[in-house]
C-alpha positions in Angstrom: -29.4 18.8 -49.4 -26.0 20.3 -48.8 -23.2 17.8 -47.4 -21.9 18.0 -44.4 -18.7 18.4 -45.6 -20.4 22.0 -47.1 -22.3 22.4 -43.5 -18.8 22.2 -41.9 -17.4 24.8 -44.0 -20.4 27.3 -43.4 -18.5 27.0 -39.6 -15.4 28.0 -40.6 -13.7 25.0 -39.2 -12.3 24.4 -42.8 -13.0 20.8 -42.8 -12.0 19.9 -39.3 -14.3 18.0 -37.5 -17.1 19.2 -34.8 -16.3 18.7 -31.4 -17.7 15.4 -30.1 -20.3 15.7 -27.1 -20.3 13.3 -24.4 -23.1 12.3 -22.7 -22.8 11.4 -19.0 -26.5 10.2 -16.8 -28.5 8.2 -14.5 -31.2 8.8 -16.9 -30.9 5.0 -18.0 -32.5 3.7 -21.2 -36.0 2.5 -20.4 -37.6 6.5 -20.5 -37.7 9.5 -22.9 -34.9 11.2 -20.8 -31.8 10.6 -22.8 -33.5 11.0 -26.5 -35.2 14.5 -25.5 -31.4 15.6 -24.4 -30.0 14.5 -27.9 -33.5 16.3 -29.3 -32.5 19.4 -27.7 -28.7 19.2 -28.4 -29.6 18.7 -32.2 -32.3 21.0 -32.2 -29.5 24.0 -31.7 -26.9 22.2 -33.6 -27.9 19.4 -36.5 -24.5 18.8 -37.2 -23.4 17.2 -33.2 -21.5 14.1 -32.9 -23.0 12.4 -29.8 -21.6 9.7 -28.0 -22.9 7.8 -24.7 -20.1 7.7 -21.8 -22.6 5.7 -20.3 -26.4 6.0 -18.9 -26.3 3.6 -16.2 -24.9 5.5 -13.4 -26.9 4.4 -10.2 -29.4 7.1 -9.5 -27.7 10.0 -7.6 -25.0 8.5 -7.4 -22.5 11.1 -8.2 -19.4 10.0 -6.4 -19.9 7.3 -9.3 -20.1 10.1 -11.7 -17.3 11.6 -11.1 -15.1 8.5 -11.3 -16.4 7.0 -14.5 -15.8 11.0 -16.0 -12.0 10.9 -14.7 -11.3 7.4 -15.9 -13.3 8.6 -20.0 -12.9 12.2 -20.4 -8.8 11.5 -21.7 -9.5 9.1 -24.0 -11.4 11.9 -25.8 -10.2 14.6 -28.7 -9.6 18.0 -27.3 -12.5 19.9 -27.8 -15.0 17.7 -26.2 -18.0 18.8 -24.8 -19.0 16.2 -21.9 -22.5 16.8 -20.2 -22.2 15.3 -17.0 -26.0 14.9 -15.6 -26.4 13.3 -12.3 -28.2 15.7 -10.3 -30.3 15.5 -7.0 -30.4 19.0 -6.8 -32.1 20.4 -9.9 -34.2 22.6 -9.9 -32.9 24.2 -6.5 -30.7 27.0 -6.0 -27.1 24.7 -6.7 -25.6 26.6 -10.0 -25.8 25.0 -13.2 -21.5 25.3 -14.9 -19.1 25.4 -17.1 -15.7 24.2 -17.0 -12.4 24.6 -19.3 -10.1 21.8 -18.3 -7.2 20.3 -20.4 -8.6 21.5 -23.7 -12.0 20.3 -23.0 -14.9 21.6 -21.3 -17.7 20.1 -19.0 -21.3 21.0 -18.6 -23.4 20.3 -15.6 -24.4 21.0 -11.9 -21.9 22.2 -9.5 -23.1 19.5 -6.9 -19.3 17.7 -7.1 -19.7 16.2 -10.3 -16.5 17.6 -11.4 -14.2 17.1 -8.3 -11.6 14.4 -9.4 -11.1 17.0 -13.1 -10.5 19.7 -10.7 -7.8 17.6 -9.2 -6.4 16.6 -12.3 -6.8 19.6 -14.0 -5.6 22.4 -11.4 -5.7 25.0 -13.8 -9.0 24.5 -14.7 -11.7 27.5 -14.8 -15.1 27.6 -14.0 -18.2 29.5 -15.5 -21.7 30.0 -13.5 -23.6 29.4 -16.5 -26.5 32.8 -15.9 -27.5 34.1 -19.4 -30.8 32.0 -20.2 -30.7 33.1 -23.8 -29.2 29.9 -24.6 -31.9 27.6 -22.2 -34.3 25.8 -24.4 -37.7 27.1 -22.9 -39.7 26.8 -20.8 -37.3 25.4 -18.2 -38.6 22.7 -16.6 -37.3 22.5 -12.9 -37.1 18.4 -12.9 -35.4 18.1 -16.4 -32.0 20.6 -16.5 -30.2 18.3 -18.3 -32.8 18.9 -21.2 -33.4 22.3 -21.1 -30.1 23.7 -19.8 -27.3 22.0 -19.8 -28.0 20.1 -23.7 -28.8 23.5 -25.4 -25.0 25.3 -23.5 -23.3 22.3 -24.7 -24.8 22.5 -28.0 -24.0 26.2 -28.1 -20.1 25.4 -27.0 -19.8 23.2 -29.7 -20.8 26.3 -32.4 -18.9 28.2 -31.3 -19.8 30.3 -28.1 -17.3 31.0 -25.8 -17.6 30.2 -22.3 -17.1 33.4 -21.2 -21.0 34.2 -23.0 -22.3 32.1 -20.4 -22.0 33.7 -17.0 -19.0 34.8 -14.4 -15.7 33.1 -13.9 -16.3 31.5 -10.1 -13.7 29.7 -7.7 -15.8 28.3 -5.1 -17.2 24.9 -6.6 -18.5 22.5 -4.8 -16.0 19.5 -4.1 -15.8 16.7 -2.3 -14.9 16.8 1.0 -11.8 13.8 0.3 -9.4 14.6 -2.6 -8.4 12.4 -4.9 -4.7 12.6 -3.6 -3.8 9.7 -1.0 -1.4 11.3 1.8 1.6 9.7 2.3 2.8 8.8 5.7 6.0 9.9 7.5 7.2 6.1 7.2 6.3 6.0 3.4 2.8 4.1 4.1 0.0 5.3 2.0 -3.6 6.1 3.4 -5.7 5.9 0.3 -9.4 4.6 0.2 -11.7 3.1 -2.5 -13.3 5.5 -4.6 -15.1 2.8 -6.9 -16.3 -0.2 -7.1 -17.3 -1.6 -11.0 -19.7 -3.8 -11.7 -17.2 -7.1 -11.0 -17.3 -5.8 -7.8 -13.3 -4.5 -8.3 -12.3 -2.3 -5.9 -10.9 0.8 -7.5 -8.6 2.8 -4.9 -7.0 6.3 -5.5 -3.8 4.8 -5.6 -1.5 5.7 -7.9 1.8 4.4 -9.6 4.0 7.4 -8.5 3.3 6.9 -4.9 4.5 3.1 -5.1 8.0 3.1 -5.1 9.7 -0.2 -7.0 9.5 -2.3 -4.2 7.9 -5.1 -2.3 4.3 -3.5 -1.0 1.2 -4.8 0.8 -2.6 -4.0 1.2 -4.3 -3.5 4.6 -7.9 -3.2 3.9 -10.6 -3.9 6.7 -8.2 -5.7 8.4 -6.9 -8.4 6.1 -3.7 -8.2 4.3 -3.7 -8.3 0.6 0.7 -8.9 -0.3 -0.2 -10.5 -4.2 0.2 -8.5 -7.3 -0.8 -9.6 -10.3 -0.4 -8.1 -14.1 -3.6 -9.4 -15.3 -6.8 -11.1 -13.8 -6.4 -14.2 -14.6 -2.9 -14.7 -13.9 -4.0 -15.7 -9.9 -6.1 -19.2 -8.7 -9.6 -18.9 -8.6 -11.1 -16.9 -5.6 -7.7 -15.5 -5.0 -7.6 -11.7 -3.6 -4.9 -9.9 -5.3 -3.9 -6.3 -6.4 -3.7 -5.1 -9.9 -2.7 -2.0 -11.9 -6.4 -1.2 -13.2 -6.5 0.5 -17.0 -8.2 3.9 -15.4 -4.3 4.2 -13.8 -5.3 3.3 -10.5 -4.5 0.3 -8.2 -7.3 -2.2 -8.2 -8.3 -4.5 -5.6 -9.8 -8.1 -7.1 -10.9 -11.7 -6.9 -10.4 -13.8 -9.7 -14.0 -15.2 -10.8 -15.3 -13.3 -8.1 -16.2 -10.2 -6.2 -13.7 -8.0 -4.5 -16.1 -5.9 -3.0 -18.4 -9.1 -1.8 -15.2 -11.0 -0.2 -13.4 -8.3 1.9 -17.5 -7.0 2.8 -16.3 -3.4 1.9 -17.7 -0.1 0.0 -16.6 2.8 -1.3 -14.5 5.0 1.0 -13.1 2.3 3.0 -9.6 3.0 3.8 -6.6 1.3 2.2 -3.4 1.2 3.4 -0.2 0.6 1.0 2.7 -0.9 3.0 5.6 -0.3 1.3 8.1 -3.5 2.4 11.7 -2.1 2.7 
């Protein structure tokens, strides 16, 4: 059996590694879903490094999605291939893509997924995926993520360029709110929660460059939030404070508690950032 130091070589990557590919679902861990995808990804290329983002998305939820992929996809090596599969619409007429972003590349339904990288990545570019040569088949119209989007990203990562896919495109589907919080004529912020973890933080799209090094405060649903902490336990129990959360976003939370449960909010409530002069 030839090593895979041998099989790397027969690549002509010269001993350099093969890009990793991430795997991003709802499919959860109780079904055959997530194996047959890692079946079909090693079926076209033995030599893949898999790893799980995560699994546990809540079904369709792809607002979720797209936030746990923006907070990951950096702390990846450039090359990465990340299949992002939460998808309501397959096996309708929504186009299954590819997109080159800040040296890595994303595989999945243009349904949104990919929103928050198109914000971060503005010079991003974006392939309708079209030449079925690459599909495992049949294609089943309930399982994409198997039979489409697992074979592409296992093509990407021997080699294929994107452009072997399909036609550039520049009218993806987004979301209707960008990532971006507008800044007021007074220097307020209107931002909003675009995720809430499973503590029940409240993840806003607040950023550190739109908080200038001053005194600030939090208006959400009403109540006033003027305590900032550095870490979660530095507050009394129950307390509802602000926090710099490690995804680079300001967080909204309760020590030994829920966030999301004590202020009774979800995502896409507003947040406003008072900035004390």
């Amino acid at each position: 059996m030839k090593s895979r130091r041998e099989e790397l070589k027969k690549t002509g990557r010269k001993g350099k590694h093969l890009p990793v590919i991430s795997l991003l679902t709802d499919f959860g861990t109780v079904d055959y879903f997530v194996g047959a995808v890692k079946g079909a990804i090693l079926s076209v290329n033995p030599l893949a490094v898999i790893a799980d983002i995560t699994h546990e998305v809540p079904p369709q939820d792809v607002e979720a999605a797209a936030f746990i992929l923006l907070a990951s996809y950096k702390t990846f090596p450039a090359g990465t291939i990340h299949v992002a599969v939460v998808d309501p619409g397959v096996g309708s007429t929504r186009r299954p893509i590819i997109v080159s972003a800040g040296e890595q590349f994303f595989v999945g339904p243009d349904n949104g997924i990919f929103s928050y990288i198109y914000d971060r990545e503005p010079s991003h570019r974006t392939f309708h995926v079209t030449a079925d040569k690459y599909f495992r088949q049949p294609v089943s119209t309930t399982f994409h993520g198997r039979d489409i989007f697992a074979p592409v990203a296992a093509a990407l990562s021997n080699g294929v360029k994107p452009t072997a896919f399909g036609s550039l495109v520049t009218d993806e589907v987004r979301f209707e709110t960008s990532l971006t919080p507008v800044i007021e004529k007074d220097g307020n912020v209107e931002g909003r929660i675009i995720h809430i973890d499973r503590f029940g933080n409240c993840i806003t799209n607040i950023t550190r460059d739109v908080l200038k090094d001053q005194p600030a405060s939090l208006l959400v649903k009403g109540k006033t939030i003027g305590s900032f902490r550095d870490f979660y336990g530095d507050s009394a129990p129950n307390e509802v404070f602000a926090i710099w959360g490690s995804a680079g976003f300001l967080e909204i939370a309760v020590n030994r508690g829920s966030a999301a449960l004590t202020l009774g909010v979800k995502r896409g409530e507003a947040v406003i950032l008072t900035q004390r002069r």
